[in-house]
C-alpha positions, 0 to 999 in steps of 0.5 A: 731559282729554277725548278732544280734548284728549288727541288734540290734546295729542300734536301737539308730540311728534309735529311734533318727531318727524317734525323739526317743533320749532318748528312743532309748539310754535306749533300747540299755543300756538295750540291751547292760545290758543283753549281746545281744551288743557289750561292755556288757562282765562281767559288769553286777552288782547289784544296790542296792538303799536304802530308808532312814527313815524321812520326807520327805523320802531319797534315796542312792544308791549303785552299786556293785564295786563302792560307796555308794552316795546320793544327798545333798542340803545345802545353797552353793550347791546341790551335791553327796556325798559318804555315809559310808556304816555302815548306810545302816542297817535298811532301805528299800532297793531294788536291781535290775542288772545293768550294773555296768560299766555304772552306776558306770560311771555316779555316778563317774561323778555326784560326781565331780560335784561341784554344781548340781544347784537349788533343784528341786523334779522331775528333781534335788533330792535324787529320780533323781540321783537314777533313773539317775544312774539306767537309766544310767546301763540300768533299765528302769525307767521313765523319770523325770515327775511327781512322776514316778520316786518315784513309780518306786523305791518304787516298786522296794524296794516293790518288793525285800522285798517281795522277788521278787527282 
């Protein structure tokens, strides 16, 4: 480990020293995402997150290596499923690099989940398991309050359509 990496190595005990927990995680999976920590050799990937059509509108992701899933609510339960691939044409799609092992690690995770508890649109939807998945690759996306989840998607699918992404 160089000098570098040590240094920048800390910033997790130090942001949750100071009360910084879920900050200090998300700027070391950035850090680790881009190359500068330790673990983050070939696993950059693409996470590709879909917008599906209705009201009210849907979202799945996809990262590179992994499964296409999204979040169910049915009477018994609230879970991830996988998605056949062939669904994917024809929607709002935005993509961002992530590192793919972590974020596969987590989708793999949420879907042996059996039952993810209560619906709820900010903290348990279609819109969060994106962004956890996301958050868990390292992107930095808002934490689950109000609509900041659903801008940051929307933005990022805004984004790649118009070709900055």
């Amino acid at each position: 480990m160089n000098g570098l990496q040590r240094s920048l190595s800390g910033i997790e005990s130090v942001g949750t020293a100071v009360g910084l927990t879920g900050g200090g995680l998300a700027i070391s999976n950035m850090l680790k995402g881009i190359g500068l920590l330790p673990g983050s050799l070939n696993t950059m990937g693409k996470a590709s997150v879909y917008q599906h059509p209705g009201n009210p509108t849907h979202f799945s992701i996809a990262v590179e290596g992994g499964k296409h899933a999204h979040q169910v609510v049915s009477r018994q339960a609230t879970k991830i499923v996988t998605m056949d691939a062939t669904n994917e044409t024809g929607l709002g799609h935005g993509a961002t690099v992530v590192n793919r092992a972590a974020a596969t690690a987590r989708q793999t995770e949420l879907l042996g989940v059996t039952n993810l508890g209560p619906y709820d649109k900010v903290t348990n939807s279609c819109v969060s398991h994106v962004c956890d998945v996301l958050r868990a690759g390292g992107a930095p996306v808002p934490p689950a309050l109000g609509s900041g989840q659903l801008r940051y998607l929307l933005q990022l699918i805004e984004q790649s359509n118009s070709g900055g992404g």
